[in-house]
C-alpha positions in Angstrom: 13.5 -58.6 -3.1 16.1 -58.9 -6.3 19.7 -58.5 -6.2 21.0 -57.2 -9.5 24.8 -57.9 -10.1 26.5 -55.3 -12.6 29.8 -55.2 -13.9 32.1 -52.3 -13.1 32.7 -50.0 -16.8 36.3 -49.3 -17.3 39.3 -50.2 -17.6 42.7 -50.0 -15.1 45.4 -47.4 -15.9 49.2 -48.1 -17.5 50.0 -48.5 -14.1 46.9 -51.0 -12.9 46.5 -47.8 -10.0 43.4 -46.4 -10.7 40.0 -47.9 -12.7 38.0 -45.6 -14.6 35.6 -45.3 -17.8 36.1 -42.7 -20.3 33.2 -41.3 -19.0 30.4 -41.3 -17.3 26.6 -38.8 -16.6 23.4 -38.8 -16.6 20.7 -37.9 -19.5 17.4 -36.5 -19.5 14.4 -36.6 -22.0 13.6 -32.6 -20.9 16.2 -30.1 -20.6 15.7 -27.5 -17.5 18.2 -25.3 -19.5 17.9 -25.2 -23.1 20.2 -22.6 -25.0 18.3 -20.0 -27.4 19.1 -22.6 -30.1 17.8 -26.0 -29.1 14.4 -26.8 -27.0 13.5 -28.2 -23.7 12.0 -31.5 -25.6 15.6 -32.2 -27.6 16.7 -33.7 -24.1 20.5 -33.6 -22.5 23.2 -34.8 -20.4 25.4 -33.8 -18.1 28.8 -36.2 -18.1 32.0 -36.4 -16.9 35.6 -37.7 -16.8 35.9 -41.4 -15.0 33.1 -42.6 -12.9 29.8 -41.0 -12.6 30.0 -39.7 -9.4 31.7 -36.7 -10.3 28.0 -35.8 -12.3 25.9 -36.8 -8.8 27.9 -34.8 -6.7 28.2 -31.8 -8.6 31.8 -31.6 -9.2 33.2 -30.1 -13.1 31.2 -32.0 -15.3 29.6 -30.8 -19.0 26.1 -30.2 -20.0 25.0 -30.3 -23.5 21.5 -31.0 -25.7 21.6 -34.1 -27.5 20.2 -32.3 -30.2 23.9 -30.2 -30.3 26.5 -32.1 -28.7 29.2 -29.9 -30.1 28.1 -27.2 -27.6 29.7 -28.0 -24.5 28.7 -26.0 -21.6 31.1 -26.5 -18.0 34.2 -25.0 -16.8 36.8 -23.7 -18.1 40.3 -26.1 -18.7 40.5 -29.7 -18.6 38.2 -32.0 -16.4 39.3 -33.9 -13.3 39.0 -37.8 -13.9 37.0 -39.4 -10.8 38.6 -43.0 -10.4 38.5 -45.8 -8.3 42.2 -46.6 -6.5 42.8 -50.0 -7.0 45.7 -49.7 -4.0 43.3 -48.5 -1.3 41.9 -50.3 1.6 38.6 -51.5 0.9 36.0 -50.4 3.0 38.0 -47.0 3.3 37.5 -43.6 2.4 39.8 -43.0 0.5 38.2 -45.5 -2.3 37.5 -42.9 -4.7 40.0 -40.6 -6.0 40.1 -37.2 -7.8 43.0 -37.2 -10.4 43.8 -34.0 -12.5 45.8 -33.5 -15.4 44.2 -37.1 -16.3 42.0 -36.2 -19.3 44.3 -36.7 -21.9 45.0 -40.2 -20.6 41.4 -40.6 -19.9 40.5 -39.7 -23.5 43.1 -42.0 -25.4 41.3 -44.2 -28.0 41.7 -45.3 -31.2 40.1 -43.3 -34.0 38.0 -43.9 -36.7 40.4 -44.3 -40.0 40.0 -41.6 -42.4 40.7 -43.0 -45.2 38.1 -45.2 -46.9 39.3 -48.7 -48.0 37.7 -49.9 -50.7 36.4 -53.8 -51.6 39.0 -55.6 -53.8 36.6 -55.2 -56.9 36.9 -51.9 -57.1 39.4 -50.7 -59.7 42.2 -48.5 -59.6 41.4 -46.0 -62.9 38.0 -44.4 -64.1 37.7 -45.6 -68.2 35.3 -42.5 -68.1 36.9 -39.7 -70.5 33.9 -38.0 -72.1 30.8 -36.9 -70.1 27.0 -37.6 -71.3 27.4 -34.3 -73.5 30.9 -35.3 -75.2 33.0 -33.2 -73.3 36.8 -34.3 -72.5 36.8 -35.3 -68.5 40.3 -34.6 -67.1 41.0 -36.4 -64.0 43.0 -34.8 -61.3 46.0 -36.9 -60.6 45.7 -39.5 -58.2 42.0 -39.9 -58.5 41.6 -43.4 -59.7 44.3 -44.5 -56.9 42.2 -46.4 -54.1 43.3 -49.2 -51.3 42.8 -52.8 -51.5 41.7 -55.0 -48.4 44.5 -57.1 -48.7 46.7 -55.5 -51.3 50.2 -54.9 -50.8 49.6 -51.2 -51.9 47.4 -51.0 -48.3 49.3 -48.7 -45.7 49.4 -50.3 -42.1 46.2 -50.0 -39.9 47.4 -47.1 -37.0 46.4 -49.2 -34.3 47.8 -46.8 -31.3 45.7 -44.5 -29.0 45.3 -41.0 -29.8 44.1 -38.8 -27.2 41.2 -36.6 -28.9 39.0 -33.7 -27.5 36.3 -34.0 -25.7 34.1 -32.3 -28.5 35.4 -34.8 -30.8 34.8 -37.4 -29.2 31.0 -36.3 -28.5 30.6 -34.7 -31.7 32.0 -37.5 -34.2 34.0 -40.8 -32.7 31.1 -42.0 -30.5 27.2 -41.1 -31.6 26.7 -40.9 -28.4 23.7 -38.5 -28.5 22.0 -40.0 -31.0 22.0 -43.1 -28.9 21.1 -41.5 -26.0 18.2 -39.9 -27.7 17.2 -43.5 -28.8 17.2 -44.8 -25.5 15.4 -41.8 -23.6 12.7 -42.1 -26.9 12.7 -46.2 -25.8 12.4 -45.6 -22.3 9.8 -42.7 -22.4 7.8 -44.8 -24.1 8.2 -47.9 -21.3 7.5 -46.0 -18.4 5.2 -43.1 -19.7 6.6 -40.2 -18.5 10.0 -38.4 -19.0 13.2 -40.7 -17.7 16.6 -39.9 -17.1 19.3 -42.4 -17.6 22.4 -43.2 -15.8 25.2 -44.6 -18.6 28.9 -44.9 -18.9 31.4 -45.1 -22.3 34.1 -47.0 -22.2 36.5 -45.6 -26.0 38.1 -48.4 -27.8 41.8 -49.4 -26.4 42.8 -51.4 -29.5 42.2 -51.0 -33.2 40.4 -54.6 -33.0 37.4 -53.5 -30.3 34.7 -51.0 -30.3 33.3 -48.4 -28.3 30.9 -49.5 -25.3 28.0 -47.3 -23.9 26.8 -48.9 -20.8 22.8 -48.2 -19.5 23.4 -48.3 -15.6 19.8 -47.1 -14.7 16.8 -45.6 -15.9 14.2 -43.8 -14.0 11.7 -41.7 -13.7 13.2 -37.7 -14.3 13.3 -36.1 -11.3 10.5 -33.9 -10.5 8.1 -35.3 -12.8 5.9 -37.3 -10.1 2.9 -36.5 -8.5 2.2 -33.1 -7.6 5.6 -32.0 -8.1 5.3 -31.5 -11.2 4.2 -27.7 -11.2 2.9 -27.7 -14.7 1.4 -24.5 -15.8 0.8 -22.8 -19.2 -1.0 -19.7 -17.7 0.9 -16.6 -15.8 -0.9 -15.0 -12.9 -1.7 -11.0 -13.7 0.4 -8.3 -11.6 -2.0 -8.4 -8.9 -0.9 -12.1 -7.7 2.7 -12.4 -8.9 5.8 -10.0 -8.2 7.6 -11.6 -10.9 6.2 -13.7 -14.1 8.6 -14.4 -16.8 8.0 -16.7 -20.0 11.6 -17.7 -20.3 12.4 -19.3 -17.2 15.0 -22.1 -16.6 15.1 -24.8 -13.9 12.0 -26.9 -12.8 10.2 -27.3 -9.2 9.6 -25.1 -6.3 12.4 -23.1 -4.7 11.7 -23.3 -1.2 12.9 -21.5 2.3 13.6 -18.0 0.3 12.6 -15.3 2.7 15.4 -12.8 1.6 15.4 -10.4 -1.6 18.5 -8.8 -3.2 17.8 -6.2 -5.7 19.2 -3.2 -7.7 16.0 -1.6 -9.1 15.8 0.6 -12.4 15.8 3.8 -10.8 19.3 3.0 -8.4 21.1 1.4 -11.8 23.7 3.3 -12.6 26.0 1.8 -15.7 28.6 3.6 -14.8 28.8 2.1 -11.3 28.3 -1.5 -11.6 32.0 -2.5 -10.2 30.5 -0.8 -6.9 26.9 -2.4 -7.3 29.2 -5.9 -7.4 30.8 -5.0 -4.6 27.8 -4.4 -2.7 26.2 -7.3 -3.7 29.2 -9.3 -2.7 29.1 -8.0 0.9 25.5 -9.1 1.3 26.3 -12.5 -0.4 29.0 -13.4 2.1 26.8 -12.5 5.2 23.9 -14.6 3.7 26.2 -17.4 3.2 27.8 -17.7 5.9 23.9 -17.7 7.9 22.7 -19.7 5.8 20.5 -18.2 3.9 19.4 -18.5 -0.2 17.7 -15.6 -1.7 16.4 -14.2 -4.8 18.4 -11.7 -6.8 17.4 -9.7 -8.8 18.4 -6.7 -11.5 18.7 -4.9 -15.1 21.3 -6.2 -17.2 22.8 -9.3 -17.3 24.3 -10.4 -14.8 28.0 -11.8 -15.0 28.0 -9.5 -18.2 32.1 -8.4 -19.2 30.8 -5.3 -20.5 30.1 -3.6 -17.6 27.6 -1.1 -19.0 25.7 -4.2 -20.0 24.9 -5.6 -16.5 26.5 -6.2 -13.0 30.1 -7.7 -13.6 29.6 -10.5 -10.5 32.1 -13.6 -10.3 30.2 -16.7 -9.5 31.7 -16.2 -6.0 29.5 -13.0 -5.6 26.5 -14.6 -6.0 26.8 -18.4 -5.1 24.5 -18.0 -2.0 21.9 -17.0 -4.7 19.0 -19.6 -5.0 16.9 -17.9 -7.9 18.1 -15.2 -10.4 15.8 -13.0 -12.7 17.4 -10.1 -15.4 15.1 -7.8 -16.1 15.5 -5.7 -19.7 17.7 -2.9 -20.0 16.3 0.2 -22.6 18.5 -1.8 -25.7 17.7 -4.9 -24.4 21.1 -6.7 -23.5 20.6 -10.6 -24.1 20.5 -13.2 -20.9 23.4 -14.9 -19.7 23.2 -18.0 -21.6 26.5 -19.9 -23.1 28.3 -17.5 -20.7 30.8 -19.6 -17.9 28.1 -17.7 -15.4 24.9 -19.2 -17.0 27.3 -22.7 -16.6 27.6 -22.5 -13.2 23.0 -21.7 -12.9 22.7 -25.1 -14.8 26.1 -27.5 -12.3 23.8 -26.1 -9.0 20.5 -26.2 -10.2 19.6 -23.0 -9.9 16.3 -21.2 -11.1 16.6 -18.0 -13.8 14.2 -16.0 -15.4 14.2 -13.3 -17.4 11.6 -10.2 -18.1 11.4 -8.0 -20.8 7.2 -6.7 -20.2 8.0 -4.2 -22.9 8.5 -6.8 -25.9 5.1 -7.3 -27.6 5.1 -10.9 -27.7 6.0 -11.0 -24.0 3.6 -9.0 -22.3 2.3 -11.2 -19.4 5.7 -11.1 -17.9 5.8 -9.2 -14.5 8.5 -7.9 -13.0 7.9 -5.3 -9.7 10.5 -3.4 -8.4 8.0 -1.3 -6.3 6.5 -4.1 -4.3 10.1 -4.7 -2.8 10.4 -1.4 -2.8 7.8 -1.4 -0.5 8.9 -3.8 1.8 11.4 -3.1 4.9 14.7 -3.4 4.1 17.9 -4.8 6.1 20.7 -2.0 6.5 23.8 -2.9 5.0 24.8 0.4 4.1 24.7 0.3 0.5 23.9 2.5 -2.1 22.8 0.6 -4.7 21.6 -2.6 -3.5 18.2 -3.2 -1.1 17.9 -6.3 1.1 14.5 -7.2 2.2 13.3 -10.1 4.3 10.3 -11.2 4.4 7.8 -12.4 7.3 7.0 -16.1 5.5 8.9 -17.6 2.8 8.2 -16.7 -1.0 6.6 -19.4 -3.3 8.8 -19.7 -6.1 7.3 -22.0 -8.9 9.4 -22.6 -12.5 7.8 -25.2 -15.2 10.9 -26.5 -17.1 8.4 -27.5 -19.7 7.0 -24.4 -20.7 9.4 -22.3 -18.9 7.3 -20.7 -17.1 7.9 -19.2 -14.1 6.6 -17.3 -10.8 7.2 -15.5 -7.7 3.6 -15.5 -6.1 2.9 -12.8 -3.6 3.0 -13.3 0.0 -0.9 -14.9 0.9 -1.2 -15.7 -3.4 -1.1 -19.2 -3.2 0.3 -20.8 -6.2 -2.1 -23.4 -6.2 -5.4 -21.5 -6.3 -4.0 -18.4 -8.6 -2.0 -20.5 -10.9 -2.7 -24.3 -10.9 -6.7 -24.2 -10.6 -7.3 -21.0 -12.7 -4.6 -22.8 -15.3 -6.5 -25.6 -15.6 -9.5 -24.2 -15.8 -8.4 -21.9 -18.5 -7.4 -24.8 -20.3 -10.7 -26.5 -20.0 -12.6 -23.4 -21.5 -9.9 -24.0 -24.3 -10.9 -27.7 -24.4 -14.5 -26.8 -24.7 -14.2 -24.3 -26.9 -11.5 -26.5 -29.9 -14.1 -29.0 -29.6 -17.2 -27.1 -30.1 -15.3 -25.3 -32.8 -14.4 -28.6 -34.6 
C-alpha cells in the first residue's frame, strides 16, 4: 500500500474566500463524439471552470477535439466556477462551492505580449534600397523602427491581468491541446491501450511566471477493458437488428431499455411537429418520473429550429431519453451535431445514431419502423407518437471506435450475431490479405 501526497492547483481569490484553478477536466485518447470535421482518434476533453469536479459530476463544462480546440461545444453563457471555500468548516458539506458570474475573475491572466522585442543587435533601419533586379525598394514608414531589451525607446512591460475568453485562452495563450495530445500519445504508449487523463491549468498571475498544467491521474479510458469493449466492424443484416447505423456516437452497452418512443415515416407530418413535441413531451414526463430510459426514435432531426426539418424538442422533452437515432428525411436534413441539443447527448453520455439506408455508401444501415410497429403499444392518446414496451430489455451495443452501432432484436444476441460472426469475418479477411500477399 502507497500513499501519494499531491499538491492542491490553484490559487486563493482577492479576497483569500474561495481556492480554485483556472480550470480543470478530463481528456481522452478516443472521442465518443467526434464532429463531422475531426475523428474519433484526434482525442478530446471535457473541462471546466475551478476544480474538476464540476467535469465528474456532470455540471456545465465544455467538450472539444484536441485536434480543434477553437470549437467549444457546452452551454450557452458563462461557466459556473467550482471552488473550494476557504471559510467553511472542514469536514462539512458545504466544502465545495458553486460560484457564478466568476469566470471573468477565473480567467484573468496575463497575456502573451504582442509585440516582438527584438535582441540589442538588431538595428533600427534596413540599408536595403534596391532589390536583386535593381528596382528602388520604398519602405513604409516606421518599418525599420524595432524595440531594444534594455533601450530607453522600450515601452513598459503590461504586467496586469486581463481577463480573456475561454476560446482564447484554449485556442492561443495556453497550447494546451497540443500538450494534452502529447501526453495521451505518452501515456497510450505506457499502458497499451487508450488512457484518459485527469489535469488542471493554473494561468499566469504575474508577468514574471508561467502557465502550469498539472497531470492529476492517468488511467485506463473507460470502457476500454475486458469484454466491455464491444468492438465490432461488421453490422448484423435486417433479420437480427431493428436498427444498424454506421455513424453512431457514444461507446458501451445501454442497458435496462424496455420502452420505445417513435414517430414513424408514415405518421410524420412536417407541418405538425410542435404537436409531435408535445406528444413526446407528455410521454417523457411519465417515463421520468417512473423511472424509466427509452429509445427514441424519428425522421428529421431532432432539436431542429426549422420545424419542417425535424421535431422542435427542448432538452427538457427528451432528457429521460437513453438512446436517440434520426432517421433520413427525403432531402436528407443533416444530424444534430454542433447544435446546444447534440451538447447536451455528449454532458450525459447518451448514445445517437443516425440512418440514412438510402445513401449508397451507407447501405448496411437498418432502421425498422415496422417491427415496432408491430409490437403492442401503451395508450397515451396520441396521434403521432407510439409507445411500446417490451417483454425483456433491448441490447443496445455502440463501438465509439468505428461508430458502429446496434439495436439487436429481442432473442438476437449480440454476442453470437455480431461479435463471433465479426470476428470471423475478419479472420476470412486475415486469410485472405495474406494469401493475396
Amino acid at each position: 500500500m502507497a500513499v501519494i501526497i499531491q499538491k492542491i492547483v490553484g490559487a486563493p481569490d482577492a479576497d483569500n474566500r474561495y481556492f480554485y484553478p483556472t480550470l480543470a477536466g478530463v481528456a481522452n485518447s478516443v472521442d465518443f463524439y467526434p464532429q463531422p470535421h475531426t475523428s474519433s482518434q484526434h482525442g478530446c476533453a471535457q473541462l471546466g471552470l475551478g476544480l474538476g469536479v464540476s467535469v465528474v459530476e456532470n455540471t456545465p463544462a465544455v467538450h472539444f477535439s484536441l485536434s480543434d480546440p477553437r470549437t467549444l461545444l457546452g452551454p450557452s453563457g458563462e461557466l459556473p466556477v467550482t471552488a473550494l471555500d476557504l471559510t467553511a468548516t472542514p469536514g462539512s458539506d458545504t466544502l465545495l462551492a458553486t460560484l457564478s458570474d466568476a469566470a471573468p475573475l477565473a480567467l484573468r491572466t496575463v497575456p502573451k505580449p504582442r509585440d516582438i522585442t527584438l535582441d540589442q543587435s538588431a538595428k533600427k533601419s534596413v540599408p536595403l534600397t534596391t532589390d536583386v533586379h535593381g528596382e528602388r525598394v520604398v519602405f513604409k514608414g516606421g518599418y525599420g523602427d524595432v524595440q531594444q531589451v534594455d533601450g530607453s525607446d522600450a515601452p513598459a512591460a503590461d504586467a496586469g491581468t486581463t481577463s480573456l475568453p475561454l476560446p482564447q485562452i484554449l485556442a492561443g495563450e495556453v497550447p494546451l491541446a497540443k500538450a494534452l495530445s502529447f501526453l495521451l500519445r505518452l501515456g497510450t504508449a505506457g499502458l497499451g491501450c487508450p488512457v484518459e487523463i485527469e489535469f488542471a491549468v493554473q494561468a499566469r498571475r504575474a508577468a514574471g511566471e508561467r502557465h502550469q498544467l498539472h497531470v492529476l491521474q492517468i488511467r485506463p479510458q473507460a470502457h476500454f477493458r475486458g469484454k466491455d469493449s464491444h468492438r465490432f466492424q461488421f453490422l448484423p443484416s435486417r433479420e437480427y437488428a431493428a436498427v444498424a447505423s454506421t455513424r453512431a456516437l457514444g461507446h458501451g452497452k445501454f442497458e435496462n431499455i424496455s420502452d420505445v418512443v417513435y414517430v414513424s415515416p408514415e405518421r410524420f407530418d412536417a407541418n405538425e411537429t410542435a404537436g409531435i413535441a408535445q406528444e413526446i413531451s407528455a410521454i417523457n414526463a411519465r417515463l421520468r418520473n417512473e423511472g424509466r430510459r427509452y429509445l427514441l426514435m424519428a425522421p428529421g432531426r431532432w432539436g431542429s429550429k426549422d420545424a419542417t426539418t425535424g421535431i422542435p424538442v427542448a432538452w427538457p422533452d427528451i432528457d429521460a431519453s437513453a438512446v436517440i437515432v434520426e432517421t433520413a428525411l427525403e432531402d436528407h436534413v443533416p444530424v444534430s451535431q454542433g447544435s446546444h441539443f447534440f451538447q447536451n447527448i455528449i454532458s450525459f453520455g447518451l448514445g445517437y445514431m443516425t440512418v440514412d439506408p438510402t445513401a449508397p455508401s451507407q447501405s448496411a444501415e437498418t432502421a425498422d419502423y415496422a417491427f415496432w410497429d408491430s409490437q403492442s403499444d401503451v395508450s397515451h392518446g396520441t396521434k403521432y407518437v407510439r409507445h411500446v414496451q417490451m417483454d425483456e430489455p433491448l441490447e443496445i451495443v455502440v463501438d465509439g471506435q468505428s461508430r458502429h452501432g446496434v439495436v439487436m432484436r429481442p432473442g438476437r444476441s449480440f454476442e453470437v450475431y455480431v461479435s463471433q460472426v465479426g470476428a470471423f469475418m475478419q479472420m476470412q479477411q486475415d486469410q485472405n490479405s495474406s494469401g493475396s500477399a
